[in-house]
C-alpha positions in Angstrom: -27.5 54.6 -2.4 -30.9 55.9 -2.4 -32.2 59.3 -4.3 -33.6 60.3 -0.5 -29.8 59.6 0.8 -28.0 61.4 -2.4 -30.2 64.3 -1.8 -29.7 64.6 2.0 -25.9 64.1 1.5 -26.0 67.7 -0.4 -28.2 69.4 2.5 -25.9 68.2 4.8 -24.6 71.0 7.1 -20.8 71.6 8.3 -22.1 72.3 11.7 -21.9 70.2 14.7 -24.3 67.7 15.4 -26.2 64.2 15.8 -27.5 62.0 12.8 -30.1 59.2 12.2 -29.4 57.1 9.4 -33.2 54.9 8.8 -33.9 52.0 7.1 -36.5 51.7 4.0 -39.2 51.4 6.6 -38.7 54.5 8.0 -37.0 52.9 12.0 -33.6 54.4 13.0 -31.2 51.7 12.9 -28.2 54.0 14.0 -27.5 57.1 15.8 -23.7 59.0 15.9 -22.6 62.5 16.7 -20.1 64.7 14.5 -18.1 67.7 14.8 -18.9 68.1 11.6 -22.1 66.8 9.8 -21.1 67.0 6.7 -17.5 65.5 6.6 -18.8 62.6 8.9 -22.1 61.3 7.2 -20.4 61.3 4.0 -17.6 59.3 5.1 -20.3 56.1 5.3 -20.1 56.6 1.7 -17.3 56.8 0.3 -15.9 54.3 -1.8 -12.5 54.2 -1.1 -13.1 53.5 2.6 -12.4 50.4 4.2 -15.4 49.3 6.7 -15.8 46.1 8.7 -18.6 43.7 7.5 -21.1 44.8 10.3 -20.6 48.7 9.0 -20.9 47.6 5.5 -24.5 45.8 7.0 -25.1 48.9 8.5 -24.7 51.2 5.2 -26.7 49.0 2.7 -29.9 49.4 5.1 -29.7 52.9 4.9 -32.3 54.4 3.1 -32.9 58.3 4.5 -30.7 60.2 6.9 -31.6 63.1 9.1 -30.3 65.2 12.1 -30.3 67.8 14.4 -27.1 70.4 14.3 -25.9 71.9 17.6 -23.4 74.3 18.9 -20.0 71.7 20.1 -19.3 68.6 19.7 -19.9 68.7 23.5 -23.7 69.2 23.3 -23.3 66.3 20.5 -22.1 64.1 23.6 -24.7 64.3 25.6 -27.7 64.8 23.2 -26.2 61.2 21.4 -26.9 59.4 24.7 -30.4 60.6 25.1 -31.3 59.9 21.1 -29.5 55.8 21.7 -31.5 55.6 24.9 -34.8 56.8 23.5 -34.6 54.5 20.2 -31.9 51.9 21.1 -30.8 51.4 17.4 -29.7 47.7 16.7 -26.5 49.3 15.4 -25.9 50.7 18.0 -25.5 47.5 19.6 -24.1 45.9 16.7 -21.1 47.9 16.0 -19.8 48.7 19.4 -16.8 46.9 20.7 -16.9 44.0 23.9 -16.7 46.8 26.5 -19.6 48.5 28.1 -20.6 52.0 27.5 -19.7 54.5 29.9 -21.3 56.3 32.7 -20.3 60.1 34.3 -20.4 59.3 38.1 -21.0 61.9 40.5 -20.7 61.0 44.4 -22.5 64.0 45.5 -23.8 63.0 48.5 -20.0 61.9 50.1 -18.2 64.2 52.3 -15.5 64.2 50.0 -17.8 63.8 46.8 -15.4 63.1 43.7 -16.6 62.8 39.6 -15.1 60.4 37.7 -16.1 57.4 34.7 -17.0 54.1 35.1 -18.6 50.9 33.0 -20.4 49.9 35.6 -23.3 52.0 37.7 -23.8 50.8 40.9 -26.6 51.3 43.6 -24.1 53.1 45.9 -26.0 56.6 46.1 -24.2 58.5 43.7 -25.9 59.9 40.5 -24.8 58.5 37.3 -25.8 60.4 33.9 -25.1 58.2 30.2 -25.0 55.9 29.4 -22.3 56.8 26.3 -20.6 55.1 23.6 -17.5 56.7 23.7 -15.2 56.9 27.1 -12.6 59.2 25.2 -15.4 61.5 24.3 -16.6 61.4 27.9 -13.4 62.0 29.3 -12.6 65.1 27.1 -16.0 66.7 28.1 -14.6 66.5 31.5 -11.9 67.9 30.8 -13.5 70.6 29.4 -16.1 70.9 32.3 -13.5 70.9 35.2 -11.9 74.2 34.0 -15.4 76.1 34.7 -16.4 73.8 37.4 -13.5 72.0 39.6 -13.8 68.7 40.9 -11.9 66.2 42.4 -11.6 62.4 40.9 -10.4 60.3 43.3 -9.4 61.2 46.8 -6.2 59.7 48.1 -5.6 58.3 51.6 -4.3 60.5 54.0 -3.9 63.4 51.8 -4.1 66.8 53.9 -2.1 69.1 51.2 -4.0 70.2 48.3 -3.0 68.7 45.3 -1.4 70.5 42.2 -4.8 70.3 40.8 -6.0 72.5 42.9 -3.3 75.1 42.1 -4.1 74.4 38.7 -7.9 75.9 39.1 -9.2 71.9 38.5 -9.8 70.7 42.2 -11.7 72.4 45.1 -8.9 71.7 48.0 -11.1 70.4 50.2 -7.9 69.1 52.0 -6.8 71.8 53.2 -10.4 73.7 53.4 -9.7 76.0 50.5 -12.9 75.3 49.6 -16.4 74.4 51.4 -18.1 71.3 51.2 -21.3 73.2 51.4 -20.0 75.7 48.2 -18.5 72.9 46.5 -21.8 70.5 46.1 -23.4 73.9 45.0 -20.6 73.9 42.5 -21.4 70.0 41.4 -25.2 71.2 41.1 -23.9 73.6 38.7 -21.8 71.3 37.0 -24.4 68.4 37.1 -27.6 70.6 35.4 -24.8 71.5 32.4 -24.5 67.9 31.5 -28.4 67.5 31.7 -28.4 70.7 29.6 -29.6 73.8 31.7 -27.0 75.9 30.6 -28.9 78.4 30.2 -29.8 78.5 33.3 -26.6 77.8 34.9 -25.3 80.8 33.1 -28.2 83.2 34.5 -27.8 82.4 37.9 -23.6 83.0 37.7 -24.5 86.3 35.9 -26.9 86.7 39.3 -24.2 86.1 41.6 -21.5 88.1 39.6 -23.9 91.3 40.1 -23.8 90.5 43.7 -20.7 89.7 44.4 -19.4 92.9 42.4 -22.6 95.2 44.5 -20.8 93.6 47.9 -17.4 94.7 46.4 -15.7 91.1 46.2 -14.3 91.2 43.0 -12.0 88.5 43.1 -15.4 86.5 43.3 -16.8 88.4 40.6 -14.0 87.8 38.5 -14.2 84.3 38.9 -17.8 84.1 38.1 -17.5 86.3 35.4 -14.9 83.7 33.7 -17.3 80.9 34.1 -20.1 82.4 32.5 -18.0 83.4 29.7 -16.7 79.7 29.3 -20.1 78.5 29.4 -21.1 81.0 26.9 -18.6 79.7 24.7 -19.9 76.2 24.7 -22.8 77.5 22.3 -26.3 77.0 22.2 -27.7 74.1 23.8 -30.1 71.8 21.9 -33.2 69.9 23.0 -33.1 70.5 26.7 -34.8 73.7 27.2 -37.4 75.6 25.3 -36.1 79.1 25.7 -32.7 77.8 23.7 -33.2 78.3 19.9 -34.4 74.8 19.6 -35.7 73.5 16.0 -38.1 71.0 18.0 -39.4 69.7 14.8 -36.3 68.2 13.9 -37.6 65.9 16.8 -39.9 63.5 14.8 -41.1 61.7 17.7 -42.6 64.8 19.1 -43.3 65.6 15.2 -45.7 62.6 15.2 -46.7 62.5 18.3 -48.6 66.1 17.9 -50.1 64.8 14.1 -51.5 61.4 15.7 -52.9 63.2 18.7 -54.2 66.5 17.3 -51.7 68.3 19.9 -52.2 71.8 19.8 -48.4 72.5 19.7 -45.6 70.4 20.4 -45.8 69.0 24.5 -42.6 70.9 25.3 -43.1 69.2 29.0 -44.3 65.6 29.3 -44.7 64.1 32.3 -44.6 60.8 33.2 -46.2 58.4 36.3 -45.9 54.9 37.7 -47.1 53.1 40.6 -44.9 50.9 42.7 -46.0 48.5 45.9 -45.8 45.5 47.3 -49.5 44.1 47.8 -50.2 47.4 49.2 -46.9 48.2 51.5 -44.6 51.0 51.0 -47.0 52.2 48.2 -45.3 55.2 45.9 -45.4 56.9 42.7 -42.7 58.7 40.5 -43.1 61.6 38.2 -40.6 62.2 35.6 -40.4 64.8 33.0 -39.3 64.8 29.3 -38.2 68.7 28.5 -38.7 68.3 24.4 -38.1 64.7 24.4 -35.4 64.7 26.8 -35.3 63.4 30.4 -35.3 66.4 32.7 -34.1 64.7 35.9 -33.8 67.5 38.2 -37.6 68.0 37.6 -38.2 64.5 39.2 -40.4 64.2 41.9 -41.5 61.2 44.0 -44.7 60.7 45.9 -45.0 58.6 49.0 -49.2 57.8 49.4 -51.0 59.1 52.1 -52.2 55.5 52.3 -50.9 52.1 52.3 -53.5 50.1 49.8 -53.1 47.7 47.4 -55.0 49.2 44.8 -53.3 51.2 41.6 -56.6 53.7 40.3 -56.9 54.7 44.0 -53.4 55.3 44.3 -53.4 57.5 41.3 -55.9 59.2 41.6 -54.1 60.7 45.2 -51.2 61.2 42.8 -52.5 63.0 40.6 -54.8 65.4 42.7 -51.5 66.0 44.9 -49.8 66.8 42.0 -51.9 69.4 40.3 -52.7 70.9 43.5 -52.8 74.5 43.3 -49.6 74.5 45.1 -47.7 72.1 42.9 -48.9 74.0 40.0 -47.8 77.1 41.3 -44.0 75.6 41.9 -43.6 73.6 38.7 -46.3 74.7 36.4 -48.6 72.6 34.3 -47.6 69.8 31.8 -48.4 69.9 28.4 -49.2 66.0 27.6 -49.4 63.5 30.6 -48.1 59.6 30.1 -49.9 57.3 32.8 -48.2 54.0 33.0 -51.2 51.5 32.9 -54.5 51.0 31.0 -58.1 51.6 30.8 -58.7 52.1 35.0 -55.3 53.7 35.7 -55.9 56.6 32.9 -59.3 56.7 34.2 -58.7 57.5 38.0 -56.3 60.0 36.5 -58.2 62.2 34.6 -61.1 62.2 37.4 -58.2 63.8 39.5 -57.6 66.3 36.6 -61.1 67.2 36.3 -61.5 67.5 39.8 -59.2 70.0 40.0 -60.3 72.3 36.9 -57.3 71.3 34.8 -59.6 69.4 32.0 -57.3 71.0 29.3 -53.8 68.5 29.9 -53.8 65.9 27.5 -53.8 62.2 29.2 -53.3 59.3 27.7 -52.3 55.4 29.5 -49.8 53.4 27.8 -50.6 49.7 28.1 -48.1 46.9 29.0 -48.9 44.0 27.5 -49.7 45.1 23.5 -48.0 48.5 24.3 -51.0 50.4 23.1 -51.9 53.9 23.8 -54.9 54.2 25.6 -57.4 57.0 24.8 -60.1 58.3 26.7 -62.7 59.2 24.4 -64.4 62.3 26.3 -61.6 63.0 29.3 -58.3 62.7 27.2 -58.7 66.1 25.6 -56.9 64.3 22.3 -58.1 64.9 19.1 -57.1 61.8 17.4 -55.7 62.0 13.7 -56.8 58.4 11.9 -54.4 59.4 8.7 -52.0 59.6 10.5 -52.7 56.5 12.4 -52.5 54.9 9.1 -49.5 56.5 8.2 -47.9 55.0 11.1 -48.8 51.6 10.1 -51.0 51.7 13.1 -54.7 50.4 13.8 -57.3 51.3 16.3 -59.9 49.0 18.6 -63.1 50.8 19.9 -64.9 50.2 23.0 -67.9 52.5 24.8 -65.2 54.7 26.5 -61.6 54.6 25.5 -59.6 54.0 22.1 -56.9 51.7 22.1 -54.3 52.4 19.5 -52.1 50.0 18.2 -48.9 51.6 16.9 -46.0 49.5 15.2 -43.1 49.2 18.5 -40.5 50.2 16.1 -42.2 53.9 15.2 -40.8 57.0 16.7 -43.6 57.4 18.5 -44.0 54.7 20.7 -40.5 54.5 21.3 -40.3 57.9 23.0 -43.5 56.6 25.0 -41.7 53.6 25.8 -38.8 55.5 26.7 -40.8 57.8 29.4 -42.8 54.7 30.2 -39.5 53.3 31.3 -37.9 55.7 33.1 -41.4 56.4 35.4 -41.7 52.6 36.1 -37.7 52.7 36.7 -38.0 55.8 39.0 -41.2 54.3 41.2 -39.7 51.0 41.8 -36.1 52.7 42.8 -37.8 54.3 45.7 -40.1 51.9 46.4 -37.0 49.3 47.2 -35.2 52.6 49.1 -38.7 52.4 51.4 -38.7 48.5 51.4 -35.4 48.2 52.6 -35.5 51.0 55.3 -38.7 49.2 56.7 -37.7 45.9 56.9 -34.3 46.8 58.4 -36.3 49.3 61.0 -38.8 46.6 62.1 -36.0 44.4 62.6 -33.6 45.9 65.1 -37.0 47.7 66.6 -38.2 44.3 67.6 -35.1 43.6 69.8 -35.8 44.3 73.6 -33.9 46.4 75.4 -32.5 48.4 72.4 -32.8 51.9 72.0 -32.2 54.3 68.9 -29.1 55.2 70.1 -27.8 51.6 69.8 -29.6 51.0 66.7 -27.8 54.1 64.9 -24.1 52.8 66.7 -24.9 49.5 65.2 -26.0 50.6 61.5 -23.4 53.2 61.3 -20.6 50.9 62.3 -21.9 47.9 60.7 -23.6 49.4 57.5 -26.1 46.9 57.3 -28.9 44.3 58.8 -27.0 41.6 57.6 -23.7 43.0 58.4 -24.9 42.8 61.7 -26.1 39.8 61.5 -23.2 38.0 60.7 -21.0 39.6 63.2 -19.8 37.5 66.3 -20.7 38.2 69.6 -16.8 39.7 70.3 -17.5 42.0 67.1 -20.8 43.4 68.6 -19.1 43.8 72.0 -16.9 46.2 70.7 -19.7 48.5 69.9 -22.6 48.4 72.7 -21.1 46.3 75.4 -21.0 43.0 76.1 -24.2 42.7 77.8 -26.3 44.4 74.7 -24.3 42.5 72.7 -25.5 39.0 73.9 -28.9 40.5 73.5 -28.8 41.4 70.1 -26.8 38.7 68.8 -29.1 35.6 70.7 -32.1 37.6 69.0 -30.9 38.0 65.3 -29.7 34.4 65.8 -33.4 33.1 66.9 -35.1 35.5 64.4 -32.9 34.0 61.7 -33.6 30.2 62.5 -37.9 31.3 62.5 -37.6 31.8 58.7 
């Protein structure tokens, strides 16, 4: 045990929280949440413990141990997921068991929508949040969760009574209308922005409708609202996601570094992140996703379809970036403090000509390349003031050319991994709606194409169907059933001959 680990063991506090334990190098090899900080981290320790060999691995490597306390074991939960997804620990790997981690499903967009766990997200529509290491801690936080906000998990074939969980105060009833689809997604919403930690929020806008409700004399309502903000308020304080929650943001040493080797001005409490997505120019988009303190802040996503089709990335973000800080944008979801722009030397550049354009030379930019993974400087447009000590510090070296920097940053730093991480999630966001357009095209085109049908029989068709190629490998007698026999023979003779042309 190092002198660095003996002394942190004594700091330790007995709050709730999640810990770093780092190799001699500095890189976080694991990352675990407590209910206790003290009791837990100390347990690694303890002689009289028996640990499996990959733990025992896991212990001799560490050489410093930090953390970041919050308010329940709850908040733990979900701050744990971000932390593994941000530095994806090889311990983290390592000492986890055969199954998969686990995923909070939400099928909001159903007419029944239901929340639940699962190991494996799919691309069915329904919005997944984790992933997390620990299913039973997952399901707990449900638990927890469902008494402020009632959902259902499954529904059940048909079921037209409300179930005793409704009775209970832990499912909406939409069997039996007791509750509205319409106020139970606004419930979900409610339910959703807690997990991605907007409590605050959440608890503002309940105290909003509680003075309403009680103004309008409906005090049943504003007794039930009243309860929910009180069980929210008893969560605690929530850490990380928001900046107006007593957050110790320094404890965040990605951000820490990442304002020392840019000369930041403060810490970039909103980061945003873009990405370009095409297919040799079709269905051209761009994402923009937001990092509250670090964290992925999904409900401030926003997606961009361009105004034109062309296969070329500076053009295309350049339109992205003037639409974005248009004074209308700005207005609605203010101004970033540091801006990530997935690319290199010509996508930062188109970029900040956009800023400039629009007055805003004061946003950071920097590009982060693919290839080496270097961050890309601009050496007059960047509005980075860049800190060579602490370059070096990092490990890290620079290359100089007549207008940009290119820094080259050891992958395992804290620094580029939270880069990497927003990197990541913008190139993931673009190319998700970029296959949504794709698809929606190509299945348009292809039942447009077919003479004689109209909309109505293309909707009877998808909506019955599902699919292109459901409908494609449906028999003539299958189709009948839908549009007639005559429409039928149509369709089917021209999806067969379209087929064979390929």
């Amino acid at each position: 045990m190092t002198e660095q680990v003996k002394r942190k063991l004594v700091e330790l506090p007995k709050q709730p929280g999640v810990y770093f334990h780092k190799n001699a190098s500095g890189e976080i090899i694991y990352v675990g949440k407590a209910a206790v900080l003290r009791n837990r981290v100390r347990q690694y320790f303890q002689q009289s413990r028996s640990r499996d060999p990959k733990t025992e691995a896991l212990v001799q490597e560490i050489a410093d141990i930090d953390w970041m306390v919050v308010d329940s074991e709850l908040e733990a939960l979900f701050l744990e997921a971000e932390m593994i997804r941000r530095y994806m620990p090889q311990y983290n790997i390592l000492l986890r068991d055969d199954k998969s981690m686990s995923y909070i499903r939400v099928d909001y967009d159903s007419d029944y929508p239901t929340v639940s766990t699962t190991r494996r997200p799919l691309d069915d529509g329904a919005r997944y949040f984790g992933p997390y290491l620990s299913t039973l801690s997952v399901r707990k936080a449900l638990k927890i969760l469902r008494k402020i906000f009632p959902f259902a998990t499954r529904r059940v074939a048909g079921q037209k009574r409300a179930t005793l969980h409704y009775h209970l105060g832990l499912d909406p009833g939409l069997e039996e209308g007791k509750t509205s689809l319409q106020d139970y997604r606004a419930n979900l919403r409610k339910l959703m922005a807690v997990i991605e930690g907007k409590r605050t929020s959440i608890i503002k806008e309940l105290e909003r409708d509680m003075k309403r409700a009680s103004k309008s004399h409906d005090f049943e309502a504003a007794a039930k609202l009243r309860n929910q903000v009180f069980a929210l308020q008893n969560l605690g304080q929530q850490v990380v996601f928001s900046d107006k929650e007593f957050l110790d943001i320094s404890k965040d040493h990605a951000l820490s570094e990442l304002v020392e080797l840019l000369g930041l001005d403060g810490f970039p409490r909103r980061i945003e992140g873009y990405d370009i997505s095409h297919m040799q120019g079709s269905d051209v988009v761009a994402s923009m996703v937001v990092f509250t303190n670090g964290v992925s802040d999904k409900g401030q996503y926003r997606k961009f379809k361009t105004k034109r089709n062309i296969n070329d990335d500076f053009a295309n973000m350049h339109e992205t970036i003037m639409r974005r800080l248009s004074e209308r944008n700005v207005k609605a979801w203010g101004k970033p403090n540091l801006v990530l722009i997935d690319g290199g030397k010509g996508q930062l550049d188109a970029a900040i000509r956009a800023r400039d354009k629009l007055g805003h030379e004061n946003i950071p930019f920097v590009g982060l390349a693919k290839r080496e993974e270097q961050i890309v400087i601009h050496k007059l447009g960047s509005n980075i003031s860049l800190n060579e000590a602490a370059l070096h510090t990092l490990g890290g070296f620079m290359t100089v050319s007549d207008d940009f920097i290119l820094l080259n940053v050891p992958h395992s730093s804290n620094v580029v991994k939270l880069l990497q991480r927003i990197r990541d999630e913008s190139h993931r966001f673009a190319v998700s709606y970029h296959s949504v357009l794709k698809v929606k095209r190509q299945t348009t085109s292809l039942l447009d194409d077919i003479p004689g049908v109209g909309q109505t029989t293309r909707t009877k068709l998808l909506k019955f169907f599902g699919s292109v190629a459901a409908i494609r490998s449906a028999t003539p007698a299958e189709l009948a059933q839908v549009i007639g026999t005559a429409r039928a023979k149509v369709v089917y003779s021209y999806l067969v001959e379209s087929y064979k042309s390929k």
